[in-house]
VEXLUMDREN-645723 format. One line per 5 residues: number of its first residue (from 1); for each residue y, x, z of C-alpha. Coordinates in pm, 1 decimal. Example, Ala and Ser with C-alpha at 12.3 -4.5 7.8 and 13.67 -1.06 7.14 Angstrom:
// VEXLUMDREN-645723
1) -450.0,1230.0,780.0 | -106.0,1367.0,714.0
***
This chain:
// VEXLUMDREN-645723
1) 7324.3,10519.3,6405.4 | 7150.9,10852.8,6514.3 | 7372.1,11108.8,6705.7 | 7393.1,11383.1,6458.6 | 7317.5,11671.9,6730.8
6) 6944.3,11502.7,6769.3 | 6887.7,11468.4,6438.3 | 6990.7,11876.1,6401.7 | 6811.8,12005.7,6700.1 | 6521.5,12292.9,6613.5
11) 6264.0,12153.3,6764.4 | 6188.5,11879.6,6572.9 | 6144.4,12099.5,6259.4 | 5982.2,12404.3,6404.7 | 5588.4,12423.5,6377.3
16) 5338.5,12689.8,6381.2 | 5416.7,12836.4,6001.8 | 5806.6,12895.2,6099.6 | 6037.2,12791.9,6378.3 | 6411.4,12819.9,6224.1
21) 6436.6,12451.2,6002.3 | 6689.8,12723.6,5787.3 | 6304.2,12817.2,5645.8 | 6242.5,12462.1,5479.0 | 6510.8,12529.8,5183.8
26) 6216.0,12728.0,5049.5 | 5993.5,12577.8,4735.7 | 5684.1,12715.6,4589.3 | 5768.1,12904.1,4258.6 | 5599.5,12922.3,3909.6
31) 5340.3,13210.0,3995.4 | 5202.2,13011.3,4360.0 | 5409.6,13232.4,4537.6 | 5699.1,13064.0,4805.9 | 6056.1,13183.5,4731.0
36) 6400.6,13091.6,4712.4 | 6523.1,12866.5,4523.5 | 6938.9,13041.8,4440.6 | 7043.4,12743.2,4256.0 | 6841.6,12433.4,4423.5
41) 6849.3,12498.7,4800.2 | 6664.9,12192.1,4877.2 | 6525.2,12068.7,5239.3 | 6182.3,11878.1,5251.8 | 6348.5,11618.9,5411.4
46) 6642.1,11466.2,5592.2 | 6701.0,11200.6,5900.6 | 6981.3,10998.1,5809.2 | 7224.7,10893.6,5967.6 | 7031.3,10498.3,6005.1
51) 6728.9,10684.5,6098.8 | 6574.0,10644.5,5767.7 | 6406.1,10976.4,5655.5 | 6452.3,11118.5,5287.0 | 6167.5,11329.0,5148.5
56) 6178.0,11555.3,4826.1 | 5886.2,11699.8,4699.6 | 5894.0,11961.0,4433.7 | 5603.9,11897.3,4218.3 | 5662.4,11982.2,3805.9
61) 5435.1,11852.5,3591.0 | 5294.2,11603.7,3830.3 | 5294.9,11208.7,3710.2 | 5210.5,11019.7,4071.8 | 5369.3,11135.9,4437.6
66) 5243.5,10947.6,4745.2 | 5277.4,11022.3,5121.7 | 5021.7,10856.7,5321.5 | 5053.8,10766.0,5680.6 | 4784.8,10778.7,5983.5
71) 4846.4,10475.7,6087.9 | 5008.0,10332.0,6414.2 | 5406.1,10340.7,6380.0 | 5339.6,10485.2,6028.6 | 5106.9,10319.6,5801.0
76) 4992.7,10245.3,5431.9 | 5140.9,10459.2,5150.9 | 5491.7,10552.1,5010.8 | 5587.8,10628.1,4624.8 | 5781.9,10877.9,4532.7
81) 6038.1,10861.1,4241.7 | 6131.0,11150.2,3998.3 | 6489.2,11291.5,4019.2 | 6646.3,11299.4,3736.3 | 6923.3,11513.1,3763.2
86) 6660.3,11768.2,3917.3 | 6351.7,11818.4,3693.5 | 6048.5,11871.7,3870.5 | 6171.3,11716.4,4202.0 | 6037.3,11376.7,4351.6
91) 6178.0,11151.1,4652.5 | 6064.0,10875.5,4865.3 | 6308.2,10742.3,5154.4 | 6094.9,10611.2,5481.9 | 6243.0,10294.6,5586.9
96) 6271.7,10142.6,5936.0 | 6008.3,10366.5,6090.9 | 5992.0,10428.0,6453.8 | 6137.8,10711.1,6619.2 | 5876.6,11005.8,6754.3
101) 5644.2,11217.2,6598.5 | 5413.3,11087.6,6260.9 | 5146.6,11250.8,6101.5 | 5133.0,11243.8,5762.3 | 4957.8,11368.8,5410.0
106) 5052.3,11398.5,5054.3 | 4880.7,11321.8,4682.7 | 4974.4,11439.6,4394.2 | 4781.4,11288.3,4076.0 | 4582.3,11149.7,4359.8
111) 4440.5,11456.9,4493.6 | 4575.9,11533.0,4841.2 | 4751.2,11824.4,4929.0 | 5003.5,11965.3,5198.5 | 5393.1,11958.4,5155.9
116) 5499.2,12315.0,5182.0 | 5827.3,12214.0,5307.8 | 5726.9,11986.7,5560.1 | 5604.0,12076.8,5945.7 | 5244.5,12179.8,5903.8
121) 4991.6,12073.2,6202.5 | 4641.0,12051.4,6306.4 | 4546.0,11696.1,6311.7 | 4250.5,11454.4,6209.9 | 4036.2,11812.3,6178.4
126) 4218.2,11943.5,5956.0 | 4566.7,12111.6,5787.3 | 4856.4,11788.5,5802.8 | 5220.0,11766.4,5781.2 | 5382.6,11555.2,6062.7
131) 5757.3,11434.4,6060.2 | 5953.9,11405.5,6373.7 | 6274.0,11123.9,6417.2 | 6444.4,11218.7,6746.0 | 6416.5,10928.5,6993.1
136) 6778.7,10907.4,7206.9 | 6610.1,10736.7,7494.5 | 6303.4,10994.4,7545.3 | 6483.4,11366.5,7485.3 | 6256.9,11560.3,7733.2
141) 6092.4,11735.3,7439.1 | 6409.0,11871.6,7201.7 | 6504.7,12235.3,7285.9 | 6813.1,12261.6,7487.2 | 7083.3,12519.6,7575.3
146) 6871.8,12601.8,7949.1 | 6640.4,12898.8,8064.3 | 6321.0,12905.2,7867.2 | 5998.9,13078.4,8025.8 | 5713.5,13216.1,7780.9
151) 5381.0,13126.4,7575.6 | 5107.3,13360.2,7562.9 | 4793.8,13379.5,7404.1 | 4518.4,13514.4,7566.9 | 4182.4,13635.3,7433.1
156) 3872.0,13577.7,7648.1 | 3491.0,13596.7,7526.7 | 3258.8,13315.4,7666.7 | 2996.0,13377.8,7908.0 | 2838.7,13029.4,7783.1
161) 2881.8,13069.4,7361.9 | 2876.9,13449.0,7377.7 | 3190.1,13343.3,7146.3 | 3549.3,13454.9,7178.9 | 3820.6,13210.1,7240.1
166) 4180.8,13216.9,7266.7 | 4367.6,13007.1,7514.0 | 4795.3,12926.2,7506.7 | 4951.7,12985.4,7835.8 | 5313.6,12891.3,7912.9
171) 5440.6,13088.4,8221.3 | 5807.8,12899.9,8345.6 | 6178.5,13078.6,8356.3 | 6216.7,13343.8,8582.2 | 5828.8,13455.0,8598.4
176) 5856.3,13832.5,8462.5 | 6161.4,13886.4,8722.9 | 6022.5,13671.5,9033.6 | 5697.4,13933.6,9070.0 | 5606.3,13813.9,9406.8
181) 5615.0,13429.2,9378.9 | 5276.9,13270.8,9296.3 | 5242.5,12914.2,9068.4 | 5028.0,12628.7,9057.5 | 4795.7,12568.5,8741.7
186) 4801.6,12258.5,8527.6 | 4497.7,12305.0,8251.8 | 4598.3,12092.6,7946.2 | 4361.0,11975.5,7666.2 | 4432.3,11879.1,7320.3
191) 4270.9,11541.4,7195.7 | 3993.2,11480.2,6907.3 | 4039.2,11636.9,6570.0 | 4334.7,11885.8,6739.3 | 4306.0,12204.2,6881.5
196) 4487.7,12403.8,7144.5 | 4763.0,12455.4,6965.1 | 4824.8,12048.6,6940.2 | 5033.5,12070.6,7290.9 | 5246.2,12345.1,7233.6
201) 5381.9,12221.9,6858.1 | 5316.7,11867.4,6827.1 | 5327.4,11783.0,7256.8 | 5633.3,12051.9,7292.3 | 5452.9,12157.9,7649.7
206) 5667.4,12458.6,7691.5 | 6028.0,12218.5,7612.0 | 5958.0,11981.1,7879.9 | 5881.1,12198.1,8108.2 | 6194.3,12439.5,8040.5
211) 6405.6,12078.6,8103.3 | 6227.9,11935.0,8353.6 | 6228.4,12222.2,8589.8 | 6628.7,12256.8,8472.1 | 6654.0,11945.0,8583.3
216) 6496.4,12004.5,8879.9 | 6219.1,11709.1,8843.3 | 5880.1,11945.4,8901.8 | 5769.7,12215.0,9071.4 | 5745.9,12567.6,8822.5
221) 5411.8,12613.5,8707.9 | 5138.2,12789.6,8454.5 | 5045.2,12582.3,8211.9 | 4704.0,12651.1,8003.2 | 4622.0,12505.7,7653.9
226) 4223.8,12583.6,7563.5 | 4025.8,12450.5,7323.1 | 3837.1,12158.1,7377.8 | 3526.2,12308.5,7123.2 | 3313.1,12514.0,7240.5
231) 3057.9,12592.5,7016.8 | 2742.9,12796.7,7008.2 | 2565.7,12945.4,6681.7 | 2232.7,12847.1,6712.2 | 2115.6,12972.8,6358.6
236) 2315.4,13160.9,6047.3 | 2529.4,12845.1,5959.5 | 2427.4,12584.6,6273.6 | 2659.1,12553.8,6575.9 | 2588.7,12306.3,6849.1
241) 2830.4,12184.2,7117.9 | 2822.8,12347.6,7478.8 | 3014.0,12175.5,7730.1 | 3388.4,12233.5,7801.3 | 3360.0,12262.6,8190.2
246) 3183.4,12523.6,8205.7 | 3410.3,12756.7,7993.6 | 3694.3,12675.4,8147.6 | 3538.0,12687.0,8497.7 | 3367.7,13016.9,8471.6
251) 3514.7,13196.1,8165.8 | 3905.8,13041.9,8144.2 | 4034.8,12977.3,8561.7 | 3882.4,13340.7,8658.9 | 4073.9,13528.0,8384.0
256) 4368.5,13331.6,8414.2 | 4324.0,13370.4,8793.4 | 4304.3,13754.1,8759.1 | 4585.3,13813.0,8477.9 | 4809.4,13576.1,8579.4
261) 4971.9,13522.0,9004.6 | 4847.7,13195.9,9054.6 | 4803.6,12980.1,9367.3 | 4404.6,13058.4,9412.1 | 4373.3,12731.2,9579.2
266) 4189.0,12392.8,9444.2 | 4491.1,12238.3,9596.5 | 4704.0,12428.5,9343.7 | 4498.4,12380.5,9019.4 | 4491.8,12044.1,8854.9
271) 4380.9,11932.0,8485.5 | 4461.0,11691.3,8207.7 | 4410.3,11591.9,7888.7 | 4451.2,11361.8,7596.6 | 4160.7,11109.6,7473.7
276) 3902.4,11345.0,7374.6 | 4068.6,11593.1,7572.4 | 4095.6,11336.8,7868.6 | 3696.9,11340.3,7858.5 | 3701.9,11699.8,7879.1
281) 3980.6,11677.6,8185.5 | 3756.0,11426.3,8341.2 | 3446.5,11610.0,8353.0 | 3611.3,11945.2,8469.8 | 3817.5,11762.6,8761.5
286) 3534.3,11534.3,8874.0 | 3244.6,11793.8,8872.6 | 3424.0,12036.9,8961.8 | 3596.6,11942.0,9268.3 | 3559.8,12271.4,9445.0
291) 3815.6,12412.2,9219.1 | 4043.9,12103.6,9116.8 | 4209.5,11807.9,9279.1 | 4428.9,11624.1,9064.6 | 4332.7,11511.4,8679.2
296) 4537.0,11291.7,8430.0 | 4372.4,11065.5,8201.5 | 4563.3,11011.4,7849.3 | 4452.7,10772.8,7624.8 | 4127.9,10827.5,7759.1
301) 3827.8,10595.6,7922.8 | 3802.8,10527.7,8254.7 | 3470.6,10545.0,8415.9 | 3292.7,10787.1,8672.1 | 2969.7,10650.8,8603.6
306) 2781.2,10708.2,8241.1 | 2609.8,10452.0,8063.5 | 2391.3,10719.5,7884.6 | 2408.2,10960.0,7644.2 | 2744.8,10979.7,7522.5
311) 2628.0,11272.9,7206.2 | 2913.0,11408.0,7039.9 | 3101.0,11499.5,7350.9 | 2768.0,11640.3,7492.8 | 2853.5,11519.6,7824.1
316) 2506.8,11360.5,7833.5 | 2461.5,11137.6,8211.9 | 2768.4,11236.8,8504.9 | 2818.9,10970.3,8812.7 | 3099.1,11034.5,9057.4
321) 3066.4,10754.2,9195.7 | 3041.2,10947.3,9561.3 | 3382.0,11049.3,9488.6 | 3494.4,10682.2,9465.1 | 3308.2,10559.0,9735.7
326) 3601.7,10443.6,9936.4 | 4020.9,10532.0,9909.8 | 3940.0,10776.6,10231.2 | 3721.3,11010.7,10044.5 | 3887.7,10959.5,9730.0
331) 4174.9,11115.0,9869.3 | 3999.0,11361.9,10051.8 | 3930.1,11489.6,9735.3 | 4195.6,11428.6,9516.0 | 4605.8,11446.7,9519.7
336) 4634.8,11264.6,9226.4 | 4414.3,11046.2,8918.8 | 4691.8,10958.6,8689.0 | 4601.8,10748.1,8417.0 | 4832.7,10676.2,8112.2
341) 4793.6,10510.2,7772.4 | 5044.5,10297.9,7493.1 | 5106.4,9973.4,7522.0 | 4894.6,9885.1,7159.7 | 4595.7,10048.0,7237.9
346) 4398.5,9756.8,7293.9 | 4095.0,9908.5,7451.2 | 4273.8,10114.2,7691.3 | 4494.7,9795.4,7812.4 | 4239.8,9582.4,7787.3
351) 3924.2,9781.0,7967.6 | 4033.4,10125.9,8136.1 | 4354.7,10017.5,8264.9 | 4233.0,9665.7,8515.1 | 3985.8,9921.6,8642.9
356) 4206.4,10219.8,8748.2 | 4482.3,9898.6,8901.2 | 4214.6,9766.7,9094.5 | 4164.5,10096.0,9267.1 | 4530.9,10195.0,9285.2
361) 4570.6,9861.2,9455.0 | 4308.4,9940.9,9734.1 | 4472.7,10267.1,9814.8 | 4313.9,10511.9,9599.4 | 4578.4,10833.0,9478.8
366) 4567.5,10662.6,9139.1 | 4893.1,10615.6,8908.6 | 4899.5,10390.8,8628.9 | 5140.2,10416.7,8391.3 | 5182.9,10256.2,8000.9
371) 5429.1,10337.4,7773.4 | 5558.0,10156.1,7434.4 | 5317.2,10298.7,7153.5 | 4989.9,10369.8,6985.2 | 4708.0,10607.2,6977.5
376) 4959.7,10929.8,6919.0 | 5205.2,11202.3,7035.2 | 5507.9,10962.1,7171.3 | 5263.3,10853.7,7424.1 | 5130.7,11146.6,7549.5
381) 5441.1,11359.6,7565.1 | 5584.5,11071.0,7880.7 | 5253.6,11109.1,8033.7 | 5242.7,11473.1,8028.8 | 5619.3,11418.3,8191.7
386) 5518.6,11147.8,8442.6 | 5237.8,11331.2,8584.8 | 5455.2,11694.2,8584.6 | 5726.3,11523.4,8796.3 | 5425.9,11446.6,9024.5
391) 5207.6,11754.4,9046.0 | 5172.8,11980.0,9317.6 | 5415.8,11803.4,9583.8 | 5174.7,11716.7,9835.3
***
């Protein structure tokens, strides 16, 4: 049985479109527009008290209701049934799935569509729902009764794209009053098919860092969400890639730098990210080392040495391998290389992971970590932890 107060807590229903779960009694009307409902105050959906998830859909007129999973702790499809007793409604119950966070899409008469009622994310490259089941043993994410600090976007145009960008940055309790103490920077990038606003509502960046530093487990810091794309027009409807690094490098650390009181010290600036993000992280940290010295690998490929073009990352040819030389200069260079992934992601287990071991074994600042899971959020949120509870205590 679920404790009640998990199932309840904000967090886990709050997403960009509204953050008070009060907001999902609301169901689109007759004329398109949303409203509410005086006589049929209806959620989207409820976590039982077995953990099983009920989902209503209002959809009149309609004569199939699926939800389709992405896979991982969530897959194949689920029919919905018509209520009866409530004309125009439909409900499925999810059975015996997984705690943490699933993404997830709806069809009606076979043509897919979003769940108005439902948390709304960025996922797969486009508009998705995504359900979250509260996990009892992992609650580092769930908003709790302690000091919160602050998200801010920031608007910066690209000296690279000629472009402007916007960039998420989480500054901890106690900033606005504590105007002469200066923070470490951890840069934080979203994964493939996400965007930067994947860490703050699906990861819950700014909730584990509001516990943690409660808690007392890491040091207070500035955290920076960008967007891994960076793309350049190159003709009226043609955009190419331009590479990550050099925004953030150039364009992102010397406005953040300026705006914000940071520690203006490599030693004091470190960078992660999540598969495709963890590419991004990787290229920034490692050919960048003048202004970085710690990186975290999530879900991501190990290797400081290309085999060739790698295309749609336009990364093209890198080799670090002078920076892995030997454990001495390794740790010259770097604090920390902490490298996480889920237990069922075969390639990562299977390729990246005997790598980075064999170098944490010969003395190299390398962490390894893997955690039960797939490809998805439930991993990433304990690496993001691991590695905070690490940074910046050297």
């Amino acid at each position: 049985m679920l404790n009640k107060d998990l199932t309840k807590n904000q967090s886990l229903y709050s997403h960009a479109l509204y953050f008070d779960p009060i907001n999902q009694a609301r169901v689109p009307g007759g004329n398109g527009r949303l409203h509410f409902k005086e006589f049929e105050n209806v959620p989207g959906f409820r976590i039982l008290d077995n953990g099983d998830v009920e989902i209503t859909f209002y959809a009149p007129g309609a004569e199939t209701v699926q939800l389709k999973g992405f896979g991982g702790s969530l897959p194949g499809y689920y029919d919905f049934e018509p209520v009866k007793e409530m004309p125009g409604y439909w409900k499925t119950v999810l059975k015996g799935i997984r705690p943490g966070f699933h993404y997830h899409t709806y069809f009606v008469n076979g043509v897919e569509t979003i769940h108005p009622q439902m948390p709304v994310g960025y996922g797969g490259s486009y508009a998705v729902n995504f359900i979250e089941i509260p996990d009892p043993d992992f609650t580092d994410y769930l908003l709790k009764d302690v000091p919160h600090g602050s998200v801010h976007m920031e608007i910066y145009k690209s000296s690279i794209t000629g472009r402007y960008r916007n960039c998420w940055v989480y500054t901890p309790p106690g900033y606005e009053k504590n105007t002469d103490k200066r923070y470490p920077v951890l840069y934080l990038q979203h994964g493939g098919g996400e965007n930067e606003t994947g860490w703050l509502w699906h990861g819950k960046i700014n909730y584990i860092m509001d516990n943690l530093i409660h808690e007392g487990r890491c040091k207070e810091m500035i955290i920076v969400l960008n967007c891994g794309y960076n793309f350049k027009q190159v003709g009226e409807d043609r955009f190419i890639l331009e590479d990550i690094d050099e925004v953030i490098c150039k364009d992102c650390v010397p406005m953040i730098d300026e705006k914000y009181r940071t520690i203006n010290d490599r030693n004091y600036r470190a960078i992660a990210g999540l598969s495709f993000g963890s590419i991004h992280a990787r290229m920034t940290a490692l050919g960048h080392l003048d202004l970085f010295s710690a990186l975290g690998i999530f879900s991501g490929g190990f290797s400081y040495k290309s085999q060739g073009t790698l295309g749609v990352d336009s990364l093209g040819n890198y080799d670090y391998s002078e920076t892995f030389a030997s454990a001495e200069i390794f740790n010259n260079k770097m604090h920390l290389l902490f490298v996480g992934m889920g237990d069922k992601e075969t390639e990562m287990v299977e390729v990246a992971k005997p790598k980075a071991d064999k170098l944490a074994s010969e003395g190299y600042n390398i962490v390894v970590r893997t955690y039960p899971g797939y490809h998805e959020w439930d991993v990433w949120r304990k690496c993001a932890v691991d590695m905070l509870e690490m940074l910046f205590k050297w």
